[in-house]
PLY file of the C-alpha trace (Angstrom):
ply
format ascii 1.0
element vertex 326
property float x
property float y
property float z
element edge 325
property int vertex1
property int vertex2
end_header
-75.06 -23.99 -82.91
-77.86 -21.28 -83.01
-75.49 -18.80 -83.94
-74.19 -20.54 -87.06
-76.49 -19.66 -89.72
-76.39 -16.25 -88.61
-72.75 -15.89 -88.69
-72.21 -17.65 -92.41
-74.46 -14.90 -93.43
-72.29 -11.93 -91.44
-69.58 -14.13 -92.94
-70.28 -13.65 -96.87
-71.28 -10.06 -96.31
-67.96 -9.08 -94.69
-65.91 -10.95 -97.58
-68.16 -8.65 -100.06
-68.12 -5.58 -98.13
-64.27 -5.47 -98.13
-64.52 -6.74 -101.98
-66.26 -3.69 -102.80
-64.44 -1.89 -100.68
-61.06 -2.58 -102.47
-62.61 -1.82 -105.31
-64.99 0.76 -105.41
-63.10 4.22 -104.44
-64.34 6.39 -101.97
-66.55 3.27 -100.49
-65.18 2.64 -97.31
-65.92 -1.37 -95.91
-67.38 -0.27 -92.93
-69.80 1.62 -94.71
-70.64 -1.11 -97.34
-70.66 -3.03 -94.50
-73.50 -1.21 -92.74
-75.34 -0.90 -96.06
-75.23 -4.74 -96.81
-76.60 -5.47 -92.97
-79.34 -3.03 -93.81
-80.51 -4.29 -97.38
-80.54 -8.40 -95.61
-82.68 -6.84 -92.81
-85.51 -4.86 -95.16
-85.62 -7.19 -97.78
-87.23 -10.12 -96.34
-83.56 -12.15 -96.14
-83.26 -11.71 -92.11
-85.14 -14.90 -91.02
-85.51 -15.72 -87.29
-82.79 -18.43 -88.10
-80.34 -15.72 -88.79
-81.01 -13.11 -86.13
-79.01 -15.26 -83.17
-76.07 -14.62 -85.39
-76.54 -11.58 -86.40
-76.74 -10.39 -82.65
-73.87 -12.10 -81.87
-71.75 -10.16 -84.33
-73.28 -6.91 -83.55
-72.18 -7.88 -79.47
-69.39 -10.42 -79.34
-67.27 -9.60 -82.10
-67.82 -5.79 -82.20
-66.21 -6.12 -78.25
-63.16 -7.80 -79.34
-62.75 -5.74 -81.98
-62.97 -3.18 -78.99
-60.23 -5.43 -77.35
-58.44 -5.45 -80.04
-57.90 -1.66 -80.58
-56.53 -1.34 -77.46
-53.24 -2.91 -79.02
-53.01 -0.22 -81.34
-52.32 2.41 -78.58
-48.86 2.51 -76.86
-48.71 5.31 -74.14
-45.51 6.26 -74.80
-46.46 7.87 -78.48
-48.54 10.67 -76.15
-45.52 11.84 -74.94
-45.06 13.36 -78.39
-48.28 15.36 -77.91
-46.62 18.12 -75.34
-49.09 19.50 -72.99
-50.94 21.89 -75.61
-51.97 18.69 -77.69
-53.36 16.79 -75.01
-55.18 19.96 -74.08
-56.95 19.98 -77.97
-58.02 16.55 -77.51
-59.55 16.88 -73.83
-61.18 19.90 -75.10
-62.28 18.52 -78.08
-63.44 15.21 -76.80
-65.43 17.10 -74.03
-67.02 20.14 -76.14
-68.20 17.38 -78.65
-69.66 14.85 -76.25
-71.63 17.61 -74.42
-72.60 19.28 -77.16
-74.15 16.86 -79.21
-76.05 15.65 -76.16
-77.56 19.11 -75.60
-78.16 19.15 -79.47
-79.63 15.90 -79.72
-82.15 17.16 -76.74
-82.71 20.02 -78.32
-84.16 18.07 -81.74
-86.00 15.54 -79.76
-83.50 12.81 -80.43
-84.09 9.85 -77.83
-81.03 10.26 -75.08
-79.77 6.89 -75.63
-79.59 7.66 -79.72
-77.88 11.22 -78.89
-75.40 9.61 -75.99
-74.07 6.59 -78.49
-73.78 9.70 -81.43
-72.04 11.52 -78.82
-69.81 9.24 -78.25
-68.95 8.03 -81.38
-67.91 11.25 -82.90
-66.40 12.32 -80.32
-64.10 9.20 -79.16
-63.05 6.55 -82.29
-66.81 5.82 -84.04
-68.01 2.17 -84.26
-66.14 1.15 -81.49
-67.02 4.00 -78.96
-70.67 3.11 -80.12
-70.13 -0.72 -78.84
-68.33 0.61 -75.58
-70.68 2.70 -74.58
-74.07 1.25 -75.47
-74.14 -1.32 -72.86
-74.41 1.37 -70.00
-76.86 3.18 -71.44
-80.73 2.52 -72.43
-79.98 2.81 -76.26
-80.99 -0.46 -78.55
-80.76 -1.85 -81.55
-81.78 0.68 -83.75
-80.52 3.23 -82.13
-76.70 1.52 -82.50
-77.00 1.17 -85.75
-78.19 4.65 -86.45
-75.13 5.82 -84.39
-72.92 3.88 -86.20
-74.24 4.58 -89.87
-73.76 8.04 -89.18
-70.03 7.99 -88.04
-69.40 5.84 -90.77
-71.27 8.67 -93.53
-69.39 11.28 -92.12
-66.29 9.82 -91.51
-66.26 8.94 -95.20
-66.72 12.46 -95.98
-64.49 13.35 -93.93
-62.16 11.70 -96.49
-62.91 13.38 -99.53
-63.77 16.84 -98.03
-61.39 17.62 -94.92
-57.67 17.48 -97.68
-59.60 20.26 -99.88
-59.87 22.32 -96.97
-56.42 22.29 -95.40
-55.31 25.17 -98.03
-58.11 27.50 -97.57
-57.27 26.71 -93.90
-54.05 27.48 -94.13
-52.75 24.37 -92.34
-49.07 22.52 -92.56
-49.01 19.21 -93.18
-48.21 18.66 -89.33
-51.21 21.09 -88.61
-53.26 18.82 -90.89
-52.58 15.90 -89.62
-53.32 17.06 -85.99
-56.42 18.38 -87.30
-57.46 14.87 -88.54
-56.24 12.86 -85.49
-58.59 15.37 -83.53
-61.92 15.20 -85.25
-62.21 11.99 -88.02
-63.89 9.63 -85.93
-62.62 6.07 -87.03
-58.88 5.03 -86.72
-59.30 4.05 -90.48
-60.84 7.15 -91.65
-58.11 9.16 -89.97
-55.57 7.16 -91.95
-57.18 7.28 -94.96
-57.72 11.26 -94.57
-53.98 12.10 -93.64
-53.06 9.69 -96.29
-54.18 12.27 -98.76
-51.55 14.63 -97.43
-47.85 14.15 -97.14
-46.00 14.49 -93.53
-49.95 14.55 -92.35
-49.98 10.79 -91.39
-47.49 10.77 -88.28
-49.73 13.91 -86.48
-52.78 12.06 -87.26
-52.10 9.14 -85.70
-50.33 10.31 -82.84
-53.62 13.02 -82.05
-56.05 9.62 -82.56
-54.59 7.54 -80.17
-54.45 9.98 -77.78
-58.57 10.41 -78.34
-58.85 6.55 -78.40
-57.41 6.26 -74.64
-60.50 8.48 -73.86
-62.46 5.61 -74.21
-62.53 4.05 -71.17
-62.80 7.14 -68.46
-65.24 8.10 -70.52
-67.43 4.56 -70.70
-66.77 5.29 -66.95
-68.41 8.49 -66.56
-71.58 7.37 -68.73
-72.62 4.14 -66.48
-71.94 6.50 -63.42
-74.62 9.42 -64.71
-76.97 6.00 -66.00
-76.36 4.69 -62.46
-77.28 7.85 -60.73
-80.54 7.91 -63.14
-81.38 4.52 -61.81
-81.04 4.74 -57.82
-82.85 8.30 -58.39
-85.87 6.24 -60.57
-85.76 3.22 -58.24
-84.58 4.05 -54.85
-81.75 2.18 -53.11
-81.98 -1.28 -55.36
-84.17 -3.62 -57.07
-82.69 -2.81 -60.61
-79.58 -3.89 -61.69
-77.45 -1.11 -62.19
-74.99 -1.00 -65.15
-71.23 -1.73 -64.61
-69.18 1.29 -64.21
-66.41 -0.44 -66.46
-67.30 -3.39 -68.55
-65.29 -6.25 -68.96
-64.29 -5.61 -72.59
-63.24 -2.07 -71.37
-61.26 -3.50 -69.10
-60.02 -5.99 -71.69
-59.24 -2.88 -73.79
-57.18 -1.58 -70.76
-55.26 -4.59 -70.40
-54.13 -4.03 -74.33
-53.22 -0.86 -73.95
-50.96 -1.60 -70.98
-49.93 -4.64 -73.07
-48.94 -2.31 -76.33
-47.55 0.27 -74.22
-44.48 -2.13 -72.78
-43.05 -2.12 -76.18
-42.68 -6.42 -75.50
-44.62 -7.69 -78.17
-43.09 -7.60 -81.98
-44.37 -6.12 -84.77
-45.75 -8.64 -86.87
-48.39 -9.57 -83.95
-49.52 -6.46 -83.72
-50.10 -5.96 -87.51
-52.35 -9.26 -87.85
-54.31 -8.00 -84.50
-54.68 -4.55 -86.40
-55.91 -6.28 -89.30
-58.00 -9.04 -87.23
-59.75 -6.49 -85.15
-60.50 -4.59 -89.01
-62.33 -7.34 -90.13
-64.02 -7.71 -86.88
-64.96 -4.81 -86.79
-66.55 -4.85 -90.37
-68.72 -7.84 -89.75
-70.03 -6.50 -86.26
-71.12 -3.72 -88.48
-72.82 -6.43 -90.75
-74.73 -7.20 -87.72
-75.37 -4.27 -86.65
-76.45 -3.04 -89.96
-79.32 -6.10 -89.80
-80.75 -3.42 -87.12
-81.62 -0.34 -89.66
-85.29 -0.55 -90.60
-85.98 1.93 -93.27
-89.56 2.63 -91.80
-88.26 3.83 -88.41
-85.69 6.15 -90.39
-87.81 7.76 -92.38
-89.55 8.92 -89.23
-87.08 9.52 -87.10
-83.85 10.08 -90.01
-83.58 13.72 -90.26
-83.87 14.56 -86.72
-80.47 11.31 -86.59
-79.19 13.18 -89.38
-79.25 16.58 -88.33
-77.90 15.82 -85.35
-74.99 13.54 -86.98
-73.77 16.20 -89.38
-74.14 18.86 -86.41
-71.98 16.86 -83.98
-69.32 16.16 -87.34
-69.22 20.17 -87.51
-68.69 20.77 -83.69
-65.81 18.48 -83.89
-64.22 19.81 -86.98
-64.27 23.41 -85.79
-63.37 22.45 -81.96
-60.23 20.66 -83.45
-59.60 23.37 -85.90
-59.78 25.75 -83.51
-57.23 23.98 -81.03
-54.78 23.27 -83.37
-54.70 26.70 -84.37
-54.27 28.19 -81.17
-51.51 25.69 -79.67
-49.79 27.36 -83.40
-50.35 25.01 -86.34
0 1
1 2
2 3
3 4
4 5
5 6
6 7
7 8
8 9
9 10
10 11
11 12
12 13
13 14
14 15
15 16
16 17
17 18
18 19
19 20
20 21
21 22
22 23
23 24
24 25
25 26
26 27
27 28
28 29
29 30
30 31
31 32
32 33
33 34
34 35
35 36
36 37
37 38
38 39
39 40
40 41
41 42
42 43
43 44
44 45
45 46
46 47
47 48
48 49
49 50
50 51
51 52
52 53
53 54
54 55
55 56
56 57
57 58
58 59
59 60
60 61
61 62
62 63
63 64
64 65
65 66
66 67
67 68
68 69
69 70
70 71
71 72
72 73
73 74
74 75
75 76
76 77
77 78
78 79
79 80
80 81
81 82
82 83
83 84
84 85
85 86
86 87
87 88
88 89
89 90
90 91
91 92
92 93
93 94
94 95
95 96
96 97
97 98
98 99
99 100
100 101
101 102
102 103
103 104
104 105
105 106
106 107
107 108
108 109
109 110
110 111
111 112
112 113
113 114
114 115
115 116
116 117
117 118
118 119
119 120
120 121
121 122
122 123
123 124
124 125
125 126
126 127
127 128
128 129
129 130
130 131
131 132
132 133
133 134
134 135
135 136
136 137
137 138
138 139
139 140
140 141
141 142
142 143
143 144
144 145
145 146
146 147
147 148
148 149
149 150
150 151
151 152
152 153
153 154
154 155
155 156
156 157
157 158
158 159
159 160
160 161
161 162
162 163
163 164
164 165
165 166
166 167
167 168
168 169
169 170
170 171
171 172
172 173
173 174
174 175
175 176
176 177
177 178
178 179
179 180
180 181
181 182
182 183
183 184
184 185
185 186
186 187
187 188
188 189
189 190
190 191
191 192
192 193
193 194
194 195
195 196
196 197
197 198
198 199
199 200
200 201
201 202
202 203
203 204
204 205
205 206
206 207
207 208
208 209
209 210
210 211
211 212
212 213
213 214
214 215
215 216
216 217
217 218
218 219
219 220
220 221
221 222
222 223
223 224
224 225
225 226
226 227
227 228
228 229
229 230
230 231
231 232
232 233
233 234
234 235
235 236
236 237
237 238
238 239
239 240
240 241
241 242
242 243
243 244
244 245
245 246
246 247
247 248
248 249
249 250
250 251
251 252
252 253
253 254
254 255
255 256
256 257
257 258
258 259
259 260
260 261
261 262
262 263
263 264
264 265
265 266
266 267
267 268
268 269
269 270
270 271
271 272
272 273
273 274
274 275
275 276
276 277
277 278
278 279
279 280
280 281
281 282
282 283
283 284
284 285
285 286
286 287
287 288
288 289
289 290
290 291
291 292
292 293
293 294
294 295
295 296
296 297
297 298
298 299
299 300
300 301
301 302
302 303
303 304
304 305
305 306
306 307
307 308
308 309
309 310
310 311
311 312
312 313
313 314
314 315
315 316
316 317
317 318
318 319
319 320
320 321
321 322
322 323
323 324
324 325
């Protein structure tokens, strides 16, 4: 199989990024995970032999893992939300995915780059990245770059977000709300409200509630990239993108799944942990897709606009939670 070789490789580095990851604090494995895909691809180590499954990882598996979150989100847990929490999270989700476009624009970041940024910080990181890239013109490079910086500032997040709850003046329930409304990975948010006690319930709740975001808003992207098209092209000769990918709609399907409370627990813990390592070797692969030489031209503009979007979100969520009275 063509893919093989490629995959052995994505193989050994996810085994090694979680490795480190256990065992390295503060070093998240989707992070060392990204790293490790970068150092094989600008060291000489990513031979042509190894790029079919390297792809594949960075595709295939990062879409299950897609899949696979969906079983992590049972409807019924919004209920707990109330009105004025659902409200936060709209708000949030929309103010951040608008406003990082217009920043990205703004900084001469490529539209693709700024929409998969967008999107990542503003829905659940990695896998918002996967979900929405195929409707939009974005490539290689410009995933990875999207995902490296959700991952950087989600780790942050970690270490920085708990010393500011005080100064803040946030509850523990605040906190947590806080989290669930502006860390962008369902890890990160764990690991964050962790850090707190009575923090973790809020968080999760506020997460999921971003995570079922995902697909309306996949939906809304290929509609603007199919308007861009037919307005380029006329009535046809280029294939527009789907409005709802299949994986989305496999996403769907697990989130209707989750939500009738049928399956046990156990199944759904080894799917959480299945799509986690999944999701750490499609970040292998994508990580084969950083070329230093193109960041250093293009990295502080990515930058900029990664740690401008992580503000926006903070201080839209922030801002919601203390309104609705936490």
């Amino acid at each position: 199989m063509a893919v093989l070789p490629g995959l052995v490789l994505v193989a050994v580095a996810t085994a090694l990024a979680l490795a480190v990851a256990g065992s390295v604090p503060g070093l998240g494995a989707p992070t060392a995970a990204v790293l490790l895909g970068a150092v094989v691809a600008n060291t000489g180590l990513h031979r042509p032999v190894l790029r079919a499954g390297t792809r594949f990882a960075a595709s295939r598996l990062l879409r299950t893992a897609v899949v696979l979150l969906g079983l992590q989100v049972a409807l019924p847990q919004l209920a707990d939300l109330g009105a004025a929490g659902l409200a936060v999270v709209l708000v949030t989700v929309a103010v951040t995915f608008t406003g990082t476009q217009l920043l990205g624009r703004a900084l001469g970041v490529p539209r693709g780059r700024s929409v998969l940024v967008a999107a990542g910080f503003a829905i659940c990181g990695a896998s918002a990245v996967a979900a929405v890239r195929p409707v939009t013109d974005a490539d290689d490079e410009d995933a990875a770059v999207a995902v490296a910086l959700v991952v950087l500032c989600g780790s942050l997040a970690i270490l920085l977000l708990p010393a500011l709850r005080a100064p803040l003046g946030l509850d523990p329930a605040a906190f947590g709300a806080w989290v669930g409304a502006s860390v962008h990975d369902v890890g990160q948010v764990v690991a964050t409200a962790s850090r707190v006690d009575g923090a973790l319930e809020a968080a999760v709740v506020v997460k999921l509630a971003r995570v079922v975001l995902l697909a309306p808003l996949v939906a809304l992207v290929a509609l603007s990239a199919r308007r861009r098209v037919a307005a380029a092209t006329g009535a046809g000769g280029v294939r527009r993108p789907p409005v709802v990918p299949l994986f989305v709609a496999g996403f769907l399907l697990a989130v209707a799944v989750a939500s009738t409370g049928a399956l046990p627990a156990a199944p759904l813990a080894a799917a959480e942990r299945v799509q986690q390592v999944l999701l750490v070797a499609a970040l292998v692969g994508l990580g084969t897709g950083v070329r230093w030489a193109v960041l250093r031209r293009t990295g502080g503009r990515a930058l900029a606009l990664g740690l401008g979007s992580w503000a926006l979100v903070a201080a839209t969520a922030c801002a919601g939670v203390r309104l609705t009275g936490g």
